[in-house]
N, C-alpha and C positions, 0 to 999 in steps of 0.2 A: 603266913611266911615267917612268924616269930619264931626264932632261934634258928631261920638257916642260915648256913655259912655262906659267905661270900667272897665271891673268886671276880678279879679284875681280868681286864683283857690280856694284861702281860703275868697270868696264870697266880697271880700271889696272893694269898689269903690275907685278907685285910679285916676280918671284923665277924659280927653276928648281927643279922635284922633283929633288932629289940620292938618295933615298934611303927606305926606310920603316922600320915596324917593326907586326906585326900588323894592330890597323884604324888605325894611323895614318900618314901620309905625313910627309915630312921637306921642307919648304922654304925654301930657300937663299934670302934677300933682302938688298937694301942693294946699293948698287955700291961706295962705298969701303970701309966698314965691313958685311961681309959679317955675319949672321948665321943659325942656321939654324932655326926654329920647327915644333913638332909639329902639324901640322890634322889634324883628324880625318876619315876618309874617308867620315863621315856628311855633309860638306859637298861634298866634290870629285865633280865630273863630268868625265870623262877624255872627252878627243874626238880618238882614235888617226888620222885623218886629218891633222887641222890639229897632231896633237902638242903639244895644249893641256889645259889642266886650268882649267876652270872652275868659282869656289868660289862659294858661295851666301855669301860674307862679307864685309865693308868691308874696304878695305886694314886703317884702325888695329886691328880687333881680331887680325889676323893678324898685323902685327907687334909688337903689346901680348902675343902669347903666349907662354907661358915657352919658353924656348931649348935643346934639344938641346946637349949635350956634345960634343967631337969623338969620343968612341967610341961615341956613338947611343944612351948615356943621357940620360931626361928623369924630371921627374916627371913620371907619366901620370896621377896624382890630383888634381894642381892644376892642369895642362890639360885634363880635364876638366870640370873647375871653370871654367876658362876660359872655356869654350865652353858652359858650362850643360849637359850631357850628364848624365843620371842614375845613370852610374858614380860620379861625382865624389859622389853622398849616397849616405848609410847606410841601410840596406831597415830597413824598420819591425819592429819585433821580432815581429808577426805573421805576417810573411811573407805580406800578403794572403790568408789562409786564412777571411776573415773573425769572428777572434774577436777580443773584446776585451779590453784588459788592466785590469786594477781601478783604478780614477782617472784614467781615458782621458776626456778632456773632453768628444770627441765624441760617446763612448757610454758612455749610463749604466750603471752595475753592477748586476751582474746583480739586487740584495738592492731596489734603484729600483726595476728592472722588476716583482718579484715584489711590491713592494709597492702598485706601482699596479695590477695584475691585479687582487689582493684589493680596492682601492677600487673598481672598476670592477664585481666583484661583488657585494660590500657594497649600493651603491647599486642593481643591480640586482634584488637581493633584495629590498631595501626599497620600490621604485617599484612591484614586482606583486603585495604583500600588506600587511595590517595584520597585525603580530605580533601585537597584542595581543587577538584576533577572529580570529583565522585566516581573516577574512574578503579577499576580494579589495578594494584598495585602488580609489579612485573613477579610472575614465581621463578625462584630458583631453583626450586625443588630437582635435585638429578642434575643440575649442570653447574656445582661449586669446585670452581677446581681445587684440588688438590696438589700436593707438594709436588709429585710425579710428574704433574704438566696433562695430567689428565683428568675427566670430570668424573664424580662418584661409582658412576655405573660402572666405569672402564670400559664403555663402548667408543667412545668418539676420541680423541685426542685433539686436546684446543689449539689453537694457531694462535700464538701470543699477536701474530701482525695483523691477523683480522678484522680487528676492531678499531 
């Protein structure tokens, strides 16, 4: 791809691939004050006929990018940074393996989890017996009233004086 031209999203000729360096390409822009910037080749589309490279990028972020050295050093951590690329962050110390670390915001610790389980029994326990009777507890399943004055189903209408 050395010496194609290269054309931005918003159509403007910005430069000539001089050169690369693994996934990133080298291009040459400015006409008096020549300078050379790293793009990364997750933008460039090469079109070996016309001897063109077209970038999915606006001219200024492509010249806002930090600058190759004349011997084809750059930083590659702050151009990727540049570009928002996910090399540029640090992988999460999980490694997406899904576990969690202890005081991780988004998930609770594990002493949370196991203590809401026990609530979650606790109360099961208690809604299908009387302790103290070892009798089964009364259900109300289908007969809570409602604001209407009637019970869930809407079969029956309660008699507030019945009871």
């Amino acid at each position: 791809m050395k010496g194609y031209e290269v054309i931005t999203s918003d159509e403007k000729h910005v430069g000539k691939v001089v050169g690369g360096s693994g996934d990133w390409l080298f291009v040459e822009t400015g006409h008096l004050r020549r300078s050379t910037h790293a793009l990364p080749m997750e933008f460039a589309h090469p079109d070996d006929a016309a001897q063109r490279v077209r970038v999915t990028l606006p001219k200024d972020l492509l010249s806002d990018a930090p600058k190759v050295d004349g011997d084809g050093s750059f930083d590659e951590a702050a151009a990727a940074a540049h570009f928002g690329l996910a090399t540029a962050f640090a992988s999460p110390p999980t490694q997406g393996l899904g576990e969690s670390l202890p005081g991780d915001p988004a998930f609770p610790d594990r002493r949370v989890a196991q203590a809401e389980r026990e609530r979650v029994e606790t109360r099961r326990r208690l809604s299908s017996h009387d302790p103290g009777t070892g009798e089964e507890a009364p259900s109300f399943a289908g007969r809570r009233p409602s604001l209407a004055g009637h019970d869930r189903s809407g079969q029956t209408p309660i008699d507030p004086g019945a009871e």
